[in-house]
C-alpha positions as CSV (number, residue, x, y, z in Angstrom):
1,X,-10.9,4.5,10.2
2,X,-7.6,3.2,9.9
3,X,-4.0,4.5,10.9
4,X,-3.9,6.5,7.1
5,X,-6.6,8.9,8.2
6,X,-4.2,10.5,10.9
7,X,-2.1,11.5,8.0
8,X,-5.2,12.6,5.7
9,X,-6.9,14.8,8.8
10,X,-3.3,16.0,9.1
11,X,-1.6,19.8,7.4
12,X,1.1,22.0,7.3
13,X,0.2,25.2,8.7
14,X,3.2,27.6,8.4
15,X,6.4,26.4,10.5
16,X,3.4,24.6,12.3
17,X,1.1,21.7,11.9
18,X,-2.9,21.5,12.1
19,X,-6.0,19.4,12.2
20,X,-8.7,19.6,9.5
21,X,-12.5,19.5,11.4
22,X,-15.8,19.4,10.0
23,X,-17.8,21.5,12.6
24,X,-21.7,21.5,12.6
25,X,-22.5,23.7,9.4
26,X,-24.2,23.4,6.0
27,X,-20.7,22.9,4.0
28,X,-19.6,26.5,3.9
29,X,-16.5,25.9,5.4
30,X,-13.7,23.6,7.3
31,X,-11.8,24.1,10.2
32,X,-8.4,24.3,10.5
33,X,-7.6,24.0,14.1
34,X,-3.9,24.7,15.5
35,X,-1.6,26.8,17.5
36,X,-1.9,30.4,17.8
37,X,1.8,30.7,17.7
38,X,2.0,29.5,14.3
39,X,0.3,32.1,12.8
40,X,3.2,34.8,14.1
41,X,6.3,35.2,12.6
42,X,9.7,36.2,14.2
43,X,12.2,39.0,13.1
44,X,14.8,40.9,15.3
45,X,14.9,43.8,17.4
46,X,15.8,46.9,15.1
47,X,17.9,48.4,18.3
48,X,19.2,44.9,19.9
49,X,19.8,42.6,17.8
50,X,19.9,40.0,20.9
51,X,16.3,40.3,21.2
52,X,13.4,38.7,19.0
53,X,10.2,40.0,18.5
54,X,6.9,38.4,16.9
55,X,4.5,39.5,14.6
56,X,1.1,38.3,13.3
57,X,1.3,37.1,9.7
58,X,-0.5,38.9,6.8
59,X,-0.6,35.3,5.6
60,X,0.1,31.4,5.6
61,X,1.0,28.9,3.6
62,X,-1.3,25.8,4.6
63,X,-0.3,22.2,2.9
64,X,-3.1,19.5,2.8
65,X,-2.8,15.7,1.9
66,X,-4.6,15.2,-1.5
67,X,-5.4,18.9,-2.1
68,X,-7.2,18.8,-5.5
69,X,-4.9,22.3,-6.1
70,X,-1.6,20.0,-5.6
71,X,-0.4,23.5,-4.7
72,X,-0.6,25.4,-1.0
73,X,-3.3,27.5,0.2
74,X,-2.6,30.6,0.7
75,X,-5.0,31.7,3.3
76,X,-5.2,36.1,4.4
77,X,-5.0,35.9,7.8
78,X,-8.2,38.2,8.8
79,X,-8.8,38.0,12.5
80,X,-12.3,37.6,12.7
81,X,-12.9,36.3,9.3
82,X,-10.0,33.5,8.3
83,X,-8.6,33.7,11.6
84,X,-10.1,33.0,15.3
85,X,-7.3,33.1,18.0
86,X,-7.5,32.3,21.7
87,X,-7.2,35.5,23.6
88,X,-5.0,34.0,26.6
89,X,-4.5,30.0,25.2
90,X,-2.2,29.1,22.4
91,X,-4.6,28.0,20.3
92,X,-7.0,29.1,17.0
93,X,-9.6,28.4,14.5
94,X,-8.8,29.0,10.4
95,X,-11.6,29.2,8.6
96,X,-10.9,27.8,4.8
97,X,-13.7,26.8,1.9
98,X,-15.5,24.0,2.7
99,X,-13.7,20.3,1.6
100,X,-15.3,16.7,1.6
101,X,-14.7,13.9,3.1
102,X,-13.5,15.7,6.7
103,X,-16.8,14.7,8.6
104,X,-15.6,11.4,10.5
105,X,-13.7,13.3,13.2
106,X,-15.2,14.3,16.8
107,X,-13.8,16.0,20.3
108,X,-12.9,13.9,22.9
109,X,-12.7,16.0,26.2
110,X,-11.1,13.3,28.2
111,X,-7.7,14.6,28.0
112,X,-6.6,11.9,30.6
113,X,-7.4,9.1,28.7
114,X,-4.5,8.9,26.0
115,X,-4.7,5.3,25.3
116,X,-3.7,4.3,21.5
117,X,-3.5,8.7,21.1
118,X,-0.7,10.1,18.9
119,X,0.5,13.2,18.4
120,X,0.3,13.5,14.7
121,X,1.9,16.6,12.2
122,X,4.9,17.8,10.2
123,X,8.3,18.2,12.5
124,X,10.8,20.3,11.3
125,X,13.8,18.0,10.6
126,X,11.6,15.7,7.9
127,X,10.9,19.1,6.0
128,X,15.1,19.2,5.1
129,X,15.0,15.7,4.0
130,X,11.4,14.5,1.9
131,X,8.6,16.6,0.4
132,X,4.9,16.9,1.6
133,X,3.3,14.5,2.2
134,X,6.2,12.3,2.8
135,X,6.8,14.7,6.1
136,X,4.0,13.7,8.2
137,X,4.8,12.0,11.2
138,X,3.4,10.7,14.8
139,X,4.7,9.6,18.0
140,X,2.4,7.4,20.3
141,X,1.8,8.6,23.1
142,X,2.1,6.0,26.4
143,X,0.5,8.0,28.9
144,X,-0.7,10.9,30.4
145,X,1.3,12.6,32.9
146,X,0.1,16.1,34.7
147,X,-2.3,19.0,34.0
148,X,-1.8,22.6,34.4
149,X,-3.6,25.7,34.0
150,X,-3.9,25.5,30.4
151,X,-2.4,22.7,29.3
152,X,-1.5,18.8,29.5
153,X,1.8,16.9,29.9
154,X,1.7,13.6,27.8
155,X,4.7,10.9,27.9
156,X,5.3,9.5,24.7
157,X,6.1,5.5,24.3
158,X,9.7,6.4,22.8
159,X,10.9,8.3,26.2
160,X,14.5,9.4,23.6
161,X,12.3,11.2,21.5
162,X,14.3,14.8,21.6
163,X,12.7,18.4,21.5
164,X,14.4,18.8,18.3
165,X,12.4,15.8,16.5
166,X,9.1,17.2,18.1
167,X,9.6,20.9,16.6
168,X,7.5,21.6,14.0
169,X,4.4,19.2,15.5
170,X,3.2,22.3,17.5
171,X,-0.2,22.6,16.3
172,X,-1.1,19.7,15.0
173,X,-3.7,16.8,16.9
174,X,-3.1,14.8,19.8
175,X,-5.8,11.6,17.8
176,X,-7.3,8.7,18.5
177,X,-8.7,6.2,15.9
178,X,-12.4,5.0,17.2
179,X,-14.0,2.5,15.4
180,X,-15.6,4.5,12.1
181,X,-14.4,7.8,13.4
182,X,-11.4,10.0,14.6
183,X,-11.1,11.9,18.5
184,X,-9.3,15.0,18.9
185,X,-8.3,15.2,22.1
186,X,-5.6,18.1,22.2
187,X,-3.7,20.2,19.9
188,X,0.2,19.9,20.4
189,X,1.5,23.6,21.8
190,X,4.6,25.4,21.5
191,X,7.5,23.8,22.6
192,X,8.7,25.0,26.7
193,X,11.9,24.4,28.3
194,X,10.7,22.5,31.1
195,X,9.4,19.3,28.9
196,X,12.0,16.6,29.2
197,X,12.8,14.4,26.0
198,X,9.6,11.8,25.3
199,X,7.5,14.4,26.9
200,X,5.2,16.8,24.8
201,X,2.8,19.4,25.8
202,X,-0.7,20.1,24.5
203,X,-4.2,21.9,25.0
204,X,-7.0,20.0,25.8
205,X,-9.7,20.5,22.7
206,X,-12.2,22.2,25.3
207,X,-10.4,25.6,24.7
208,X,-11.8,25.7,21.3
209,X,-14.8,26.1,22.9
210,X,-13.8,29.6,24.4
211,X,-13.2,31.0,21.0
212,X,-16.5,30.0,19.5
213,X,-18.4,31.5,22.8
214,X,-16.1,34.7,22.3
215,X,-18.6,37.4,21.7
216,X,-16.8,39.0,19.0
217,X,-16.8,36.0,16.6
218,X,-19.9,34.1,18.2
219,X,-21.6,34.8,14.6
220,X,-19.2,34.1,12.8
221,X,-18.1,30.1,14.2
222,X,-20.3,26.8,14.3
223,X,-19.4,24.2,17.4
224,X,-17.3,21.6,17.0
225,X,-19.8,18.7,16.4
226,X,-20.1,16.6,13.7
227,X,-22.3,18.0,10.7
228,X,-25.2,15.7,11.1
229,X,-25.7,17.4,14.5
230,X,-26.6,20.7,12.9
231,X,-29.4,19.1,10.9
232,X,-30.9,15.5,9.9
233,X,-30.5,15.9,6.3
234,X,-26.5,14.9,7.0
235,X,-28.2,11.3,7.9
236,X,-31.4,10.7,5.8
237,X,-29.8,8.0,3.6
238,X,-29.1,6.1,6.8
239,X,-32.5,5.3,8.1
240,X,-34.7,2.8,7.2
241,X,-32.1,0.7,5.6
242,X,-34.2,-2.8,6.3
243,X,-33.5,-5.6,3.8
244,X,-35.6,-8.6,3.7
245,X,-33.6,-10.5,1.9
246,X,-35.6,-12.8,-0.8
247,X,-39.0,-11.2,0.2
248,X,-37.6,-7.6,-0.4
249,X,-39.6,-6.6,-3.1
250,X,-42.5,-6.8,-0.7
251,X,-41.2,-4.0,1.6
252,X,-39.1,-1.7,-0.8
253,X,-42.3,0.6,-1.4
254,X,-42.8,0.8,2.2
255,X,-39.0,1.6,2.9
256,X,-38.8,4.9,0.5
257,X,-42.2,5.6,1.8
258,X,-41.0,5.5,5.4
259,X,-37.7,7.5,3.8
260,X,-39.8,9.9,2.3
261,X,-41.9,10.1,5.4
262,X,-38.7,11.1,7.2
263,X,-38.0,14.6,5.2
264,X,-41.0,15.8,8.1
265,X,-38.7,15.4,10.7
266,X,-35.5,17.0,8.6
267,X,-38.0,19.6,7.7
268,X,-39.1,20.7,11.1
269,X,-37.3,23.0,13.9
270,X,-35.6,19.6,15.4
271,X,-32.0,19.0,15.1
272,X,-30.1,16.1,16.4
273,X,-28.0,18.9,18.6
274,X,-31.7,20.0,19.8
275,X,-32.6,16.2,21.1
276,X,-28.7,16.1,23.0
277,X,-28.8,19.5,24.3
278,X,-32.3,19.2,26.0
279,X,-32.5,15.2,27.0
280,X,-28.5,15.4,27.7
281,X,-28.1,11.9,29.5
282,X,-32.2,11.0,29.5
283,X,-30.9,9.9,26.0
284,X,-28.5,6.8,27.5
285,X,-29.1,4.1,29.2
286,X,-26.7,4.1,32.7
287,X,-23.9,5.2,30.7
288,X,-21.0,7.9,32.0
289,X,-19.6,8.7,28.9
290,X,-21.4,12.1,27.4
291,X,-19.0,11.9,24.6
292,X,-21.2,9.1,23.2
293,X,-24.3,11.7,23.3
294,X,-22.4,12.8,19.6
295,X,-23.1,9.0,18.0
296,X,-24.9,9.2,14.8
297,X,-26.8,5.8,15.7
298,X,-29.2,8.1,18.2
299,X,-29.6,10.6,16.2
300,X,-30.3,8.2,13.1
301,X,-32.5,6.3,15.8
302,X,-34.0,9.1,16.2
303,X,-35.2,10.2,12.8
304,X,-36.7,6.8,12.6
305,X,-38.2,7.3,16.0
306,X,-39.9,10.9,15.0
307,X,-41.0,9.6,11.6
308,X,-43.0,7.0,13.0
309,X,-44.5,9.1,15.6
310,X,-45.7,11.4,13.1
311,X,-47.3,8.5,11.2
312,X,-49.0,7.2,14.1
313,X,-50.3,11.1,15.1
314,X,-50.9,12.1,12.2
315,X,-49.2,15.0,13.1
316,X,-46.0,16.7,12.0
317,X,-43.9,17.1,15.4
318,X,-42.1,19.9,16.2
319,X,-39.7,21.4,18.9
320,X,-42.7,22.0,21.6
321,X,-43.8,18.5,21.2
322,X,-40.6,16.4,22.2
323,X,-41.7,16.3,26.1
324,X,-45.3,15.0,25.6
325,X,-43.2,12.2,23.2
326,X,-40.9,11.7,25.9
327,X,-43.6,11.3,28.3
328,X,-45.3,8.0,26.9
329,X,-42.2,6.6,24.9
330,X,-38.7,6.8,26.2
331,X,-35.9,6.2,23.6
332,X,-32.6,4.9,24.9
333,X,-29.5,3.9,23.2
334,X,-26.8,2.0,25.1
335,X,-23.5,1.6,23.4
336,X,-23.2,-2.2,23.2
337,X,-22.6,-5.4,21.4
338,X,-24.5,-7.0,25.0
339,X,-27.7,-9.3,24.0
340,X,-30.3,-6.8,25.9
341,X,-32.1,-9.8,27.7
342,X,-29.0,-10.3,29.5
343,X,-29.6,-10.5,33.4
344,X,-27.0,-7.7,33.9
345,X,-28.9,-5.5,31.0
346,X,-31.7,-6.2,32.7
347,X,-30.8,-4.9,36.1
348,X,-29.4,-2.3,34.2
349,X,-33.4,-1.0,32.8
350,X,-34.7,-2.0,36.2
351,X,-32.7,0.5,38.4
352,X,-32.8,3.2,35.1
353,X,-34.5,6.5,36.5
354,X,-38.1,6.8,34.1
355,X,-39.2,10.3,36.0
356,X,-42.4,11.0,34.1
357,X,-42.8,7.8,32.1
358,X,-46.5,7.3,32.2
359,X,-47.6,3.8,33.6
360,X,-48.5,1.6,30.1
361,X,-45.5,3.6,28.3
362,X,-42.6,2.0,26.6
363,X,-39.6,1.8,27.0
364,X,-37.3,1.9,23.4
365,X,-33.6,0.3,23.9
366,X,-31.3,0.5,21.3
367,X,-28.0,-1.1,21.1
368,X,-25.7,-1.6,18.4
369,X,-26.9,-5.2,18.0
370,X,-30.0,-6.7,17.3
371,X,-31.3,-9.7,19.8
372,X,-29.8,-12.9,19.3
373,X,-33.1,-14.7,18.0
374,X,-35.8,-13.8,15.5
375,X,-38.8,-14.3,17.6
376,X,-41.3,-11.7,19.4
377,X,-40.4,-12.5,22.6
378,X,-36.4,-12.0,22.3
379,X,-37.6,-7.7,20.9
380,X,-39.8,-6.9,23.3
381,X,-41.3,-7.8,27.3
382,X,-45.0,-7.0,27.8
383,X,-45.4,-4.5,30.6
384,X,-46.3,-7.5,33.9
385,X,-44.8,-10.3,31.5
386,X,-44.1,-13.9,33.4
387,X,-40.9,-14.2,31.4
388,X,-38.4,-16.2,33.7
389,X,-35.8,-14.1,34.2
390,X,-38.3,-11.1,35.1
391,X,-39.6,-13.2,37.9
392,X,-36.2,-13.6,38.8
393,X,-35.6,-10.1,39.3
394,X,-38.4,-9.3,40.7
395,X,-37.9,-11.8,43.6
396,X,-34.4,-9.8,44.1
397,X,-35.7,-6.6,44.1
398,X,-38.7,-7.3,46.6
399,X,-35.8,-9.2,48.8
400,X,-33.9,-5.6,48.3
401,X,-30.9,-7.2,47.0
402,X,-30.9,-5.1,44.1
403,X,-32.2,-1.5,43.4
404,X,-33.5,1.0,45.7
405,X,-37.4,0.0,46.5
406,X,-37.6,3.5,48.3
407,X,-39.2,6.3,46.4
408,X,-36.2,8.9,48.3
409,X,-35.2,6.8,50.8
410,X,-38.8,7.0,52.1
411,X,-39.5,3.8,53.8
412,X,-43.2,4.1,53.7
413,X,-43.8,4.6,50.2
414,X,-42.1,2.4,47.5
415,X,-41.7,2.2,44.0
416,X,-43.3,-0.3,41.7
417,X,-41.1,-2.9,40.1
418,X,-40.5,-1.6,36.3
419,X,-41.0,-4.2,34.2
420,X,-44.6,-4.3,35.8
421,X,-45.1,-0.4,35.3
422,X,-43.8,-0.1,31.5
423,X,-43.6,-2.4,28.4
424,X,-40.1,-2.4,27.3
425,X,-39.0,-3.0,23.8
426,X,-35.7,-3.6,21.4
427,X,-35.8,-0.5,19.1
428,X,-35.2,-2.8,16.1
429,X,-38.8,-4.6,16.6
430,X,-40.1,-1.6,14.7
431,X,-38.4,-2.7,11.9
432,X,-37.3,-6.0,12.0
433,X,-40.1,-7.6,13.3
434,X,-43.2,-5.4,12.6
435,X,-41.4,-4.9,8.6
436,X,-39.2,-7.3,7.6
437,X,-40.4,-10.5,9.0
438,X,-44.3,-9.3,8.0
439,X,-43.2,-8.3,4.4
440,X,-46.1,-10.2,3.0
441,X,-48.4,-7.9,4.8
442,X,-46.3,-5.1,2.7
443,X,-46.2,-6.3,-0.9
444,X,-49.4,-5.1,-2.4
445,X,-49.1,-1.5,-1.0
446,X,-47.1,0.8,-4.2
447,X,-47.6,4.5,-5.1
448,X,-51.6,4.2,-6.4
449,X,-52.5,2.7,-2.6
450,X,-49.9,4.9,-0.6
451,X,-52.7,6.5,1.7
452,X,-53.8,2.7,2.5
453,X,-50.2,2.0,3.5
454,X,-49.9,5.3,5.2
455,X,-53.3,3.8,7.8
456,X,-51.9,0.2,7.9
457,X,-48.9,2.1,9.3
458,X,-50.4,4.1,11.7
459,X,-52.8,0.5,12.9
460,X,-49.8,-1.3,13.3
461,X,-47.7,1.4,15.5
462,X,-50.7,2.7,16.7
463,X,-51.5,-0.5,18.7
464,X,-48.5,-0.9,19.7
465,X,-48.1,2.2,21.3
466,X,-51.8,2.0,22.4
467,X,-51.9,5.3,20.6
């Protein structure tokens, strides 16, 4: 993502501004998420002129960068249908026909962490001067500042910037640019006396999630997670992407078999937002930051994960089975570029909680890079291995000088040392080692033989597993 897609996620809404989101549905629709208060009108009081009233809109004009129409929408405002409006916050969800190419943008419900965030929309003063798109606009934001009951107060890095230049934003995304995606952190509220100049105002995103749990529209609104959450057809061109370079042609029948072999997985009762909501942090390795429980490269990990199992059971696994699974193989993903043999990695897997983990199980890591050398022993430790820097540990961890020996502080019973309990494995050695760098067990097998493939599969995992 680059500093462009701000603008691009960006809209008019009204005398407001908005955020275009792609929650977790089958394309039927796109968010437009804003401020309540833009979707009122003001006109003055029939019998006192000094006073204003509001009034909800029959309907809005909404202006979106690159709009194939080139024109407006013109959305009915339909509470209920089109329009989903906190009952107490200033916030609410339109509901418009579904658009592509709005999927790379998540919730961040860190409000406190502002760093490289902007407040991003369409003030008031640029609409006299350019035409859309040339409108848009963002202040960076340096800091955050205070909570209240319903809302946050940012600083922005220009402290000058006046209330006047900021009218107009109200509604539109406090944003963050993250690597391949976007992070909505806050939606920009309706202006208050009591902000100072290079100060704004906005709700925290986790509001959104009282309209969607508001019985009156909890049929009618999808959470706001990324698509792919909702169902793993969003990622079935990402798995199984192995390339072996010269010596491809011996694996490319076995990679769209093992493709193929995946529409099991996107077939059965499991979704992605299935796997987070009932392993929740059993999915990550030590790592504090739920918000990384929403990266595709588990749930893409996971397809790959399933498919195998199901070629190695010869079984197609449902809901009901993911415990049992659970039970023999743990799949982990830690959000690294760390080399996972690294002592500190190590200590990291050795002081992991593996409640249920039968002794002889394994232990899957995933990171986002593969080890540093192409040989057996830099994927994967055999469970009571005499590998070095195991032995190393393990003198540490019988001295007590790292890890908890106690099973609950329990000094007469301890716990066994874990790299002599489970075998513990880089998730890639599936692929990498077991596919790519054996291709030339691979290059005879093509659609007449497919069942012979579909056993020398199910040997090779099998064994591994001791399955």
């Amino acid at each position: 993502m680059e500093i462009n897609d701000l603008k691009r996620y960006s809209v008019i809404v009204g005398d407001g501004s908005g955020v275009l989101f792609q929650p977790m549905n089958k394309k039927d629709y796109t968010y437009i998420l804003t401020a309540k208060h833009n979707l009122y009108g003001k006109r003055s009081n029939t019998d006192d002129t000094r006073k204003v009233e509001k009034f909800q809109l029959e309907e809005v004009e909404i202006f979106i960068h690159n709009h194939k129409e080139k024109e407006p929408l013109e959305l009915q405002i339909n509470i209920g249908e089109s329009y989903f409006p906190h009952e107490t916050v200033d916030l609410a969800i339109l509901k418009i026909d579904y658009l592509e190419g709005f999927q790379d943008i998540f919730i961040d419900n860190e409000c406190e962490n502002l760093k490289e965030a902007s407040v991003c929309g369409f003030p008031g003063y640029k609409r006299e001067e350019k035409a859309f798109p040339e409108q848009y606009t963002s202040y960076k934001i340096d800091g955050f500042i205070s909570e209240n009951i319903f809302s946050c107060l940012a600083q922005l890095t220009n402290s000058t910037t006046g209330q006047d230049e900021i009218s107009g934003l109200s509604g539109g995304g406090v944003l963050k640019i993250n690597k391949d995606h976007l992070l909505l952190v806050g939606i920009q509220s309706e202006i208050s006396s009591r902000k100072e100049n290079g100060q704004i105002e906005f709700v925290p995103v986790k509001y959104f999630d009282e309209i969607i749990e508001n019985p009156r529209y909890s049929d009618k609104l999808d959470r706001l997670l990324p698509p792919y959450m909702g169902g793993f057809e969003y990622i079935k061109t990402d798995v199984f992407n192995i390339n072996a370079g010269a010596d491809d042609d011996n694996i490319a029948f076995t990679r769209q078999f093992l493709k193929n072999k995946a529409n099991e997985i996107i077939e059965s009762d499991i979704t992605p937002n299935y796997i987070k909501e009932y392993f929740k942090e059993r999915l990550l390795l030590n790592e504090n930051n739920k918000r990384i429980l929403n990266n595709k490269v588990i749930y893409i990990t996971w397809l790959e994960f399933l498919t195998i199992i199901n070629i190695v059971k010869a079984k197609k696994h449902g809901k009901d089975d993911l415990e049992e699974i659970f039970n023999f193989i743990r799949l982990l993903y830690k959000d690294t570029d760390k080399d996972w043999l690294a002592s500190d990695f190590l200590e990291e897997c050795l002081c992991f909680n593996y409640d249920n983990l039968k002794t002889g199980g394994t232990v899957l890591i995933k990171t986002n890079v593969n080890p540093r050398l192409p040989k057996k022993n830099h994927y994967k430790i055999d469970r009571k291995s005499l590998v070095p820097r195991i032995d190393r540990l393990k003198n540490q961890y019988e001295k007590g000088e790292i890890g908890n020996v106690f099973i609950d502080d329990a000094s007469g019973q301890t716990k066994e040392f874990v790299f002599d309990q489970f075998n513990f494995m880089h998730f890639e050695f599936l692929k990498e080692y077991l596919l790519v760098w054996e291709s030339d067990e691979f290059k005879e097998f093509k659609r007449s033989n497919k069942d012979e493939l579909l056993l020398k599969l199910k040997d090779v995992y099998g064994k591994l597993f001791n399955l």
